[in-house]
C-alpha positions as CSV (number, residue, x, y, z in Angstrom):
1,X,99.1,80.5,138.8
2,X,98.3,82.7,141.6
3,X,100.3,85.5,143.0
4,X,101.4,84.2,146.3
5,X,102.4,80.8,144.5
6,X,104.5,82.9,142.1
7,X,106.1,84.8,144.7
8,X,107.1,81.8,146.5
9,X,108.3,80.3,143.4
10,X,110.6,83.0,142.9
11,X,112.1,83.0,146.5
12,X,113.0,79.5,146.0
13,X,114.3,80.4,142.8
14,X,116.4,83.3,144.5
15,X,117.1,80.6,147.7
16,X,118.6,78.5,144.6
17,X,120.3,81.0,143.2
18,X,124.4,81.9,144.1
19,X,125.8,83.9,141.5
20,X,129.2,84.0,141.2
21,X,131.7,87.6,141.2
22,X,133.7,87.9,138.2
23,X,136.6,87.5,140.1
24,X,136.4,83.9,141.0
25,X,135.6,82.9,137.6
26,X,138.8,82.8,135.5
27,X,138.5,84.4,132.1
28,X,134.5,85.7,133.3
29,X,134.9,88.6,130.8
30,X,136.7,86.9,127.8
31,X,133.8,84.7,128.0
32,X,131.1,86.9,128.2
33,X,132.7,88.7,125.2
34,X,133.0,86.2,122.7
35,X,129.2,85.5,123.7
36,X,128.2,89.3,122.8
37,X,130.5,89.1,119.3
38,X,128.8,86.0,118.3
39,X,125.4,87.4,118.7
40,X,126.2,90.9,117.4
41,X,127.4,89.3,114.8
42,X,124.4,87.3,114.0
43,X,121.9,90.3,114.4
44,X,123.9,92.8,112.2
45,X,123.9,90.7,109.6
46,X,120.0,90.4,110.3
47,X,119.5,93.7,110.6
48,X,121.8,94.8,107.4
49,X,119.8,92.3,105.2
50,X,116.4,93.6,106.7
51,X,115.6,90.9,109.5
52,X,116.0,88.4,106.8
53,X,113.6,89.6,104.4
54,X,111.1,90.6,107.2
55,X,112.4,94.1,107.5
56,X,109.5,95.9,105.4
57,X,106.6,93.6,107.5
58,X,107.6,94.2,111.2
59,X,108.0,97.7,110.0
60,X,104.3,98.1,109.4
61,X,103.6,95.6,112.3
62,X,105.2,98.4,114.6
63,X,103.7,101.4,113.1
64,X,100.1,99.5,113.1
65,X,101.0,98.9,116.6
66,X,102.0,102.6,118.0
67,X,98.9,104.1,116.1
68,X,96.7,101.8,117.6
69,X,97.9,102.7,121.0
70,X,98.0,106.1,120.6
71,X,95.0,107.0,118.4
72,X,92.2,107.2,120.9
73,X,94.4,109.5,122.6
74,X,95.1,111.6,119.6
75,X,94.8,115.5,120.3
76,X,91.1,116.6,118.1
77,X,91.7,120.6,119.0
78,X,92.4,120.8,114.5
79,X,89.9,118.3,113.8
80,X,87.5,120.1,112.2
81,X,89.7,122.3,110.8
82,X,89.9,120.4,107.3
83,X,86.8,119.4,106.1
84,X,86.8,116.3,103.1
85,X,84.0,116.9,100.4
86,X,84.1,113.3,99.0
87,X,82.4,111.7,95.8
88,X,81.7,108.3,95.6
89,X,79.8,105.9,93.6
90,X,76.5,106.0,95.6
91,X,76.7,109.8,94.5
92,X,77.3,108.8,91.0
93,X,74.6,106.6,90.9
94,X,72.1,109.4,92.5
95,X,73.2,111.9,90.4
96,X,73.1,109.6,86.8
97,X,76.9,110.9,86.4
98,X,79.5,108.4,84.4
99,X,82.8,108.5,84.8
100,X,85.3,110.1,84.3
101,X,82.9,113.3,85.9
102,X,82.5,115.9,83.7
103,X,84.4,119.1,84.0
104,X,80.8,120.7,84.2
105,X,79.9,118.4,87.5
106,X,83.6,119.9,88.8
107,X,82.6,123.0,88.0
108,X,79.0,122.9,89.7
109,X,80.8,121.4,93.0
110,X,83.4,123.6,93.2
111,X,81.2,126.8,92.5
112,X,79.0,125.2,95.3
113,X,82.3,125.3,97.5
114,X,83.0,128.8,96.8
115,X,79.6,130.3,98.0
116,X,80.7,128.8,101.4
117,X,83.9,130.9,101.4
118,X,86.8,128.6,102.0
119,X,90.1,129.8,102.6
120,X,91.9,127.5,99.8
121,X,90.4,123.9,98.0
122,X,92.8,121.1,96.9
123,X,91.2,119.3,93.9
124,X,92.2,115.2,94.0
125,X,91.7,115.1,90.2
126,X,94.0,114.7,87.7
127,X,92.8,117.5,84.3
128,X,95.5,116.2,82.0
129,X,93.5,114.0,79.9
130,X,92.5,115.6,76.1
131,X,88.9,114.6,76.1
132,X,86.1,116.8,73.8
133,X,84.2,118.3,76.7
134,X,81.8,121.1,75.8
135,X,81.9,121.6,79.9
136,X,85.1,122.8,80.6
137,X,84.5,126.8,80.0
138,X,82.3,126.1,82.7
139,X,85.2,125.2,85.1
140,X,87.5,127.7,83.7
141,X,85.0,130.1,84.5
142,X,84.8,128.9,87.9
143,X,88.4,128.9,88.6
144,X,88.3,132.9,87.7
145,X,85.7,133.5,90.3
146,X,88.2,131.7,92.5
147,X,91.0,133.8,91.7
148,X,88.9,136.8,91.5
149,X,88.3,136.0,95.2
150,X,91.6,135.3,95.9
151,X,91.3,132.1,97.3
152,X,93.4,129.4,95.5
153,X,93.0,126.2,94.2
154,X,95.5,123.1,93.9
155,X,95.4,120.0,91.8
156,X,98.1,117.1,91.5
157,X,100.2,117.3,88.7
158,X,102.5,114.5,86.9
159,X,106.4,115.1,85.8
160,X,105.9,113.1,82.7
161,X,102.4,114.6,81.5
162,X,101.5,118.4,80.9
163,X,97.8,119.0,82.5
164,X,95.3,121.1,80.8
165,X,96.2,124.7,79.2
166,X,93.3,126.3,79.5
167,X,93.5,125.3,83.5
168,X,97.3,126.0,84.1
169,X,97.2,129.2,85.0
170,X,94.6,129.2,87.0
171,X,95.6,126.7,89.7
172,X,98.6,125.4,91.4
173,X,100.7,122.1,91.0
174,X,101.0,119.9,94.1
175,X,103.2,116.1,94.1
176,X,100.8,113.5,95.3
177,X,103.5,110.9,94.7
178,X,103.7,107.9,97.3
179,X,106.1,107.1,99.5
180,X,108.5,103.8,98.3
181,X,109.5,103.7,101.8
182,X,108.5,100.6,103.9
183,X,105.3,101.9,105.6
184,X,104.3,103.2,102.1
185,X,100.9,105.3,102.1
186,X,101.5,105.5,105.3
187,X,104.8,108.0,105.0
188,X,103.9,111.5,103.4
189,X,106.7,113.5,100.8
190,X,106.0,117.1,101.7
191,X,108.1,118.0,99.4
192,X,108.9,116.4,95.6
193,X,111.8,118.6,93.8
194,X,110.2,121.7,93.3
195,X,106.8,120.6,94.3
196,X,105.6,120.9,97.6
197,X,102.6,117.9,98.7
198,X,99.1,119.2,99.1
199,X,98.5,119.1,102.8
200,X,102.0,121.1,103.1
201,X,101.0,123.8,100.5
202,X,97.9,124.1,102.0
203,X,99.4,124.6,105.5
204,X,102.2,126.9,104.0
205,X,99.9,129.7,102.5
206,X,97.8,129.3,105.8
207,X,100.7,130.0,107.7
208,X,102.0,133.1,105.7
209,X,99.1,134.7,106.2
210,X,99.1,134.2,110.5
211,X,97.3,130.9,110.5
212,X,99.7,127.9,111.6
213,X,97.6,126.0,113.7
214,X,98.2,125.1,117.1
215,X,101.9,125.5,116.9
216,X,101.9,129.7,116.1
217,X,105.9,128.9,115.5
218,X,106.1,126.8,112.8
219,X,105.7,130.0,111.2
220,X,109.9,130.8,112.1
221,X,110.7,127.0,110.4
222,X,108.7,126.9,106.8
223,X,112.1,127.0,104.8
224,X,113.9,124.3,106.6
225,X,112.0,122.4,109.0
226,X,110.0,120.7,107.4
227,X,112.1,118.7,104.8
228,X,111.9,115.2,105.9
229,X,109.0,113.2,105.2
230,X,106.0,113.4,107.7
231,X,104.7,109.7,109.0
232,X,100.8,110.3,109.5
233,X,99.4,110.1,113.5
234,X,95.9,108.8,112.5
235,X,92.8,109.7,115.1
236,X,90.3,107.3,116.2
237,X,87.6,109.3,117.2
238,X,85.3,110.9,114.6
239,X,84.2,114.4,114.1
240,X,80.8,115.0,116.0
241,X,79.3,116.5,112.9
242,X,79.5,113.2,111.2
243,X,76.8,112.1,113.5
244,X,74.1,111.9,110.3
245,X,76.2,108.9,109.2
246,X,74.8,105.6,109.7
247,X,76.1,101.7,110.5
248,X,79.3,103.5,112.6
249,X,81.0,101.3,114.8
250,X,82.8,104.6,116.3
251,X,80.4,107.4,117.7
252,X,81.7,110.4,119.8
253,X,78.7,111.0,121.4
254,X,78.1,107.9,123.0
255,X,81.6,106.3,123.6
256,X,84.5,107.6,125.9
257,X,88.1,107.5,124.7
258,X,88.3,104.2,127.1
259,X,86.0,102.7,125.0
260,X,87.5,103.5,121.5
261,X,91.3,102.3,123.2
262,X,89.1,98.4,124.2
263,X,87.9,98.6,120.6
264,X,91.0,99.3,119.3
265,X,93.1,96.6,121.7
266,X,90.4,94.5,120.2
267,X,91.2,94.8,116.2
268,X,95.3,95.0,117.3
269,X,95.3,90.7,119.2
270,X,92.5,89.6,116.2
271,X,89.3,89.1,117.6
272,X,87.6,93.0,116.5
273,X,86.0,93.3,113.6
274,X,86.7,96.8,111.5
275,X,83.3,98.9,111.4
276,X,81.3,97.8,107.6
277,X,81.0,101.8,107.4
278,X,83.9,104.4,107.1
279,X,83.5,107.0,110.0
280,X,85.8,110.0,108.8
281,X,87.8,111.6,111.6
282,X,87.8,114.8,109.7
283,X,84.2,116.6,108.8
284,X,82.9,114.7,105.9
285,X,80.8,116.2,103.2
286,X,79.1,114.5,100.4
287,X,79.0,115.6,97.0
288,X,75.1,114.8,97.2
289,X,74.5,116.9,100.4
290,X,76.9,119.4,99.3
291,X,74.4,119.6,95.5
292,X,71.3,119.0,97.7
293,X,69.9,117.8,94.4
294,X,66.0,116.9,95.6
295,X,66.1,118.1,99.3
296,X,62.9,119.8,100.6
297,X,63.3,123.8,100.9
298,X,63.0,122.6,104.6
299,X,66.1,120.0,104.6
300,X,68.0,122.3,101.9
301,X,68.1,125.3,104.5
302,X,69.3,122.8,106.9
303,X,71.9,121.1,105.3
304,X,73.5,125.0,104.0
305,X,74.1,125.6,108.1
306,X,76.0,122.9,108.3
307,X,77.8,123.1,105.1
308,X,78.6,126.9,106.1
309,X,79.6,125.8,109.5
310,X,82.0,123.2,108.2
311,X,83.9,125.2,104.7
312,X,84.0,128.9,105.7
313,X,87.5,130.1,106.2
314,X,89.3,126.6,106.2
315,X,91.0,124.3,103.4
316,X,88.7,121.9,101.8
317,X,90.3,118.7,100.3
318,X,87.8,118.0,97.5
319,X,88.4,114.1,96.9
320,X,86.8,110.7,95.3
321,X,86.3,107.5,97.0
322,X,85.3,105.1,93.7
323,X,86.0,101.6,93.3
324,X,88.6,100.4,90.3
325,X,89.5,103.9,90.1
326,X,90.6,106.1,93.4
327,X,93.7,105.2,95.3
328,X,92.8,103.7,98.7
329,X,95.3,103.7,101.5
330,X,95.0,101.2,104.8
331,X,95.4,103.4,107.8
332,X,96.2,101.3,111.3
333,X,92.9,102.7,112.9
334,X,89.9,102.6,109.7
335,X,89.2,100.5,107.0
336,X,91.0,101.2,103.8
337,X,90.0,105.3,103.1
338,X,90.6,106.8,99.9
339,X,93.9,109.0,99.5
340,X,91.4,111.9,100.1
341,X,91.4,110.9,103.5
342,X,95.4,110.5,103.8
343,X,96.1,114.4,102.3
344,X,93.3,115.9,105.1
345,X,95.3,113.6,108.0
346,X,98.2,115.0,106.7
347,X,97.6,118.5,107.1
348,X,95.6,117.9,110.6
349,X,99.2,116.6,111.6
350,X,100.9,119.9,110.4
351,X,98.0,122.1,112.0
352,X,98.7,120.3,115.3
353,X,102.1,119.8,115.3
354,X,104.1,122.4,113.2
355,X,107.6,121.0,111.9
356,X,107.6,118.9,115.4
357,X,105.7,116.1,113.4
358,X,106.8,112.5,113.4
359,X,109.8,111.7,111.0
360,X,112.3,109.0,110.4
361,X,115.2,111.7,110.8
362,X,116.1,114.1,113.4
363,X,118.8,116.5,113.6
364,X,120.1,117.4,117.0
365,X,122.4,119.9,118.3
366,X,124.4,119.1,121.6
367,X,125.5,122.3,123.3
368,X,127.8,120.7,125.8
369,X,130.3,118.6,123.2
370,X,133.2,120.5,121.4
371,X,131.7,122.7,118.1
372,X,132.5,120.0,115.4
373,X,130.5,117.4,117.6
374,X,127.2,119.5,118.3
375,X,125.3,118.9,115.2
376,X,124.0,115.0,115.4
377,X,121.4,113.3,113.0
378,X,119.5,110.8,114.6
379,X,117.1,108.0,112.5
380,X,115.5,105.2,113.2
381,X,118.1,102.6,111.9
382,X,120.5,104.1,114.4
383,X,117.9,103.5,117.2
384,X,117.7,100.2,115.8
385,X,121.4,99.5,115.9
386,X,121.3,100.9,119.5
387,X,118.6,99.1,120.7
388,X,119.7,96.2,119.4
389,X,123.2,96.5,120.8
390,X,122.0,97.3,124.1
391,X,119.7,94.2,124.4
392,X,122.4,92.2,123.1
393,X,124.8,93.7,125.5
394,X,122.2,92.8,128.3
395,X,121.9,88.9,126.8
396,X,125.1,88.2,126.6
397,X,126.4,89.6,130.2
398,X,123.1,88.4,131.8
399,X,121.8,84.7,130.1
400,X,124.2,82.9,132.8
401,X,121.3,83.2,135.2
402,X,119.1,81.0,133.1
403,X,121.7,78.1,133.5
404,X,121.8,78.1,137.3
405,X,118.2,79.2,137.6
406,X,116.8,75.9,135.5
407,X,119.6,74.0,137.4
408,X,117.9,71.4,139.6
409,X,115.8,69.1,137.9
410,X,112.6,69.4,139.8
411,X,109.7,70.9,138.7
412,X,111.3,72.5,135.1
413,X,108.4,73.9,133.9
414,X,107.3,75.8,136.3
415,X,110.8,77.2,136.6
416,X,111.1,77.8,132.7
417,X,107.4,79.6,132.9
418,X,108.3,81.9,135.2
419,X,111.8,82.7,133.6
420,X,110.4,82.9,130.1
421,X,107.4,85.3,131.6
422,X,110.4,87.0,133.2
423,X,112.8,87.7,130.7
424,X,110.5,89.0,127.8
425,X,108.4,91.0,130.6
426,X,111.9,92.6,130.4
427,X,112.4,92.6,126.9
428,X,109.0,94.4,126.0
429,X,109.6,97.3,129.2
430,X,112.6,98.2,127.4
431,X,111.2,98.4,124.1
432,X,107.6,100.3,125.4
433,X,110.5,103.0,127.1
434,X,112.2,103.2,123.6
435,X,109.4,103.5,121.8
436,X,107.7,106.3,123.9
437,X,110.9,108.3,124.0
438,X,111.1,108.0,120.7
439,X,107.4,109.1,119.5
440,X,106.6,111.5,122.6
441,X,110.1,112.6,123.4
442,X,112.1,112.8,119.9
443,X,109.1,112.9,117.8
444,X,111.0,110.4,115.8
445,X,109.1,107.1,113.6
446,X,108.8,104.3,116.2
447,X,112.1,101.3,115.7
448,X,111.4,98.8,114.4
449,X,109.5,96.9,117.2
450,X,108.9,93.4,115.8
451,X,111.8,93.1,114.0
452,X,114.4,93.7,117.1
453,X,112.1,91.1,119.2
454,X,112.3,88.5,116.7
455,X,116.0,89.1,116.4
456,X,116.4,89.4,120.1
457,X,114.4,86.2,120.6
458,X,116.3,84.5,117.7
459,X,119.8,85.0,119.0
460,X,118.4,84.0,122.6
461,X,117.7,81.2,120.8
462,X,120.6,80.0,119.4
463,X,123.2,80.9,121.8
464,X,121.6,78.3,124.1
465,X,122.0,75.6,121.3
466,X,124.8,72.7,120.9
467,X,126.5,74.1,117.9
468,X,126.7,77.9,119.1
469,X,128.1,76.8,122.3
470,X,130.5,74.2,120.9
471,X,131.3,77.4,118.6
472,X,131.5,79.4,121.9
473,X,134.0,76.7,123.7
474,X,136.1,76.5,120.9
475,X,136.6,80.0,120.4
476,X,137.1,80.1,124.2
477,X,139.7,77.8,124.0
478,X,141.4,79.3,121.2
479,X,141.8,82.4,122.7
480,X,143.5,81.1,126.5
481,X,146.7,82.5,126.7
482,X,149.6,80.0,128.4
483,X,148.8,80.5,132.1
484,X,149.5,79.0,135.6
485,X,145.7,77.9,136.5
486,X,144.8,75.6,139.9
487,X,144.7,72.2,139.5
488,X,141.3,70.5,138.9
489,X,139.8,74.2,137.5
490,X,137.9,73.5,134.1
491,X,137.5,76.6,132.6
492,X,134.2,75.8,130.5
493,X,130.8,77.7,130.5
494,X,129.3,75.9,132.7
495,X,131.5,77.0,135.7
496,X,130.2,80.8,135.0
């Protein structure tokens, strides 16, 4: 349909169009009000019983959705600030290692780390199992020349199972534990009882010692401010020094951030593939170009400029990618990554954004409201409620114009195109504003996006069907108070 036949469409509609004041239509509010407590009703129920069972889905659905927008536009300036040393299987297979890796392969990586002078390595393996390893004074021995140089090491511990003696004391306990909450791997604990999450450890000492990233005062907010669980802002475009990798879909160097948002807006309605190949947002190293196990003096001299450039003075997450063993996460922007991946993400977010990351739960203070009142905690089920409320509010006081609007019988669908297109044009502005104030403004986890539209939609829905309005009339009805009313005046719905 083109433009000038829409706008005369709507001036007809418009021409069509009389509404009437409240004040000619008897009872206009009592109506409108039993209209907004039948659908509130209807969509609290749906949103205290999770949209029906649906709850945990469009959750996901609307984080996918606001990371996909926003990741080409994601700030890069702590990029390459946490390089990811991964092993996988293709390094296992080049090297002739088994697994589970010897703690005498740890040991020759890690040392190999060391001579690049990081400023602290977290180690993604669990050493908690009992297994007769002739290797291991080989990593203990390493892990002295670590704390000899005074730069510390973390690995994950486990409440219910004691890791290794002999490497106890040597390095630190971090919680790797997942998130139960509805986006799952996607929301990051930074802290688990007593034990802080790696990314935030590594952060924390960073910042003690006048390093906080971009935001120089987190540094005032490390005891409180960073309590509430961190949901990860993924990046889309990769690291220029992963430009040796091959079979990327995404590459810096030849593609603008316009191009990466198409590509994106492509995978978000269906019809984009995901790239065959992982390319890392974050530096990547591999365990074989880290070893440089058959290099050419040539290619090994090379390859130690860029392994300098890349480890000395930052935090190194030293990870595993392996099939049937590592945990993989699904991030909205990349194929499925290794939790490697998730822990560096992590603490890029911190690096960038200090305690004002993105959280389900904010606390406010209100300066102007009496000293009881100033303190408010906002979360995303409130803005949920809200939302929902508000739309409903909208629905209820406003849906009278679709009756007179599709009121003469000629041409219908045309009419009900243009209505439908308007009203849900509507719907999504509202929700875009929410869900920008929210994220940019707040810094606060996205509503639940799907879940309020399908509810919105739902109750649309039904309050223009026979039984909800037969429901509506009798309620009406029920309510009229004994009243002197003109002759001839039907007061039914269809007046309004």
């Amino acid at each position: 349909m083109s433009l000038c036949v829409t706008r005369l469409l709507f001036v007809e509609l418009l021409r069509d169009y009389r509404p009437r004041f409240p004040a000619k239509c008897p009872r206009w509010l009592d109506r409108r009000l039993i209209r907004l407590s039948l659908i509130l009703a209807f969509g609290l129920y749906g949103l205290h019983t999770s949209f029906f069972g649906l709850g945990p889905v469009s959750s996901r659905l609307t984080y996918q959705l606001v990371n996909q927008l926003t990741s080409p536009f994601h700030d890069t300036s702590e990029r390459e600030s946490v390089p990811l040393v991964l092993v996988d299987d293709e390094d296992l297979d080049r090297h002739g290692w088994l697994w589970p890796i010897s703690y005498g392969n740890h040991a020759r990586i890690l040392d190999e780390i060391l001579n690049y002078g990081p400023r602290a390595v977290f180690v993604d393996f669990f050493f908690i199992d009992r297994r007769e390893d002739p290797s291991l004074e080989s990593l203990v021995a390493v892990l002295r020349r670590y704390a000899a140089e005074k730069v510390p090491v973390y690995v994950p511990v486990l409440k219910w199972k004691k890791q290794r003696e002999e490497l106890r004391n040597l390095t630190i306990g971090v919680s790797t534990r997942l998130d139960p909450s509805p986006l799952g791997e996607l929301a990051y604990d930074l802290r688990d009882g007593h034990l802080l999450s790696p990314a935030f450890s590594l952060y924390r000492d960073a910042c003690l010692v006048g390093d906080c990233g971009a935001n120089a005062d987190a540094f005032l907010a490390l005891d409180d401010g960073f309590r509430e669980s961190m949901q990860i802002e993924w990046g889309l475009v990769p690291s220029q020094k992963n430009e040796f990798l091959k079979g990327c879909t995404y590459s810096a160097a030849e593609q603008s951030q316009g191009d990466v948002l198409q590509a994106a807006m492509g995978k978000l309605i269906m019809f984009g593939e995901r790239p065959d190949e992982i390319c890392p947002y974050m530096p990547l190293i591999s365990v074989t170009n880290l070893l440089r196990d058959g290099f050419s003096a040539e290619a090994s001299k090379e390859t130690a400029v860029g392994l300098e450039d890349r480890i000395v003075g930052r935090d190194v997450i030293y990870s595993q990618a392996l099939f049937g063993v590592s945990v993989f996460v699904d991030p909205p922007v990349n194929p499925p990554v290794s939790s490697g991946y998730r822990h560096a993400m992590a603490l890029e977010n911190l690096r960038l954004h200090g305690n004002d990351y993105l959280r389900m739960r904010l606390d406010l203070t209100l300066p102007f409201l009496p000293e009881p009142l100033r303190s408010l905690t906002v979360d995303t089920d409130f803005v949920d409620h809200l939302a929902f409320v508000l739309l409903a509010t909208v629905h209820a006081f406003a849906s009278f114009a679709e009756g007179r609007f599709l009121k003469r019988e000629d041409r219908p669908l045309r009419r009900r195109f243009v209505l439908f297109c308007t009203t849900n044009g509507f719907y999504l502005s509202v929700f875009i504003l929410i869900a920008i104030a929210q994220v940019f403004w707040l810094r606060l986890t996205p509503a639940n996006l799907f879940g309020l539209y399908g509810l919105i939609a739902a109750a649309r829905g039904l309050t223009g069907s026979y039984y909800l309005k037969r429901l509506e009339d009798f309620l009406f009805r029920a309510t009229v108070f004994p009243a002197v009313h003109p002759a001839g005046r039907q007061l039914s719905g269809e007046t309004l």
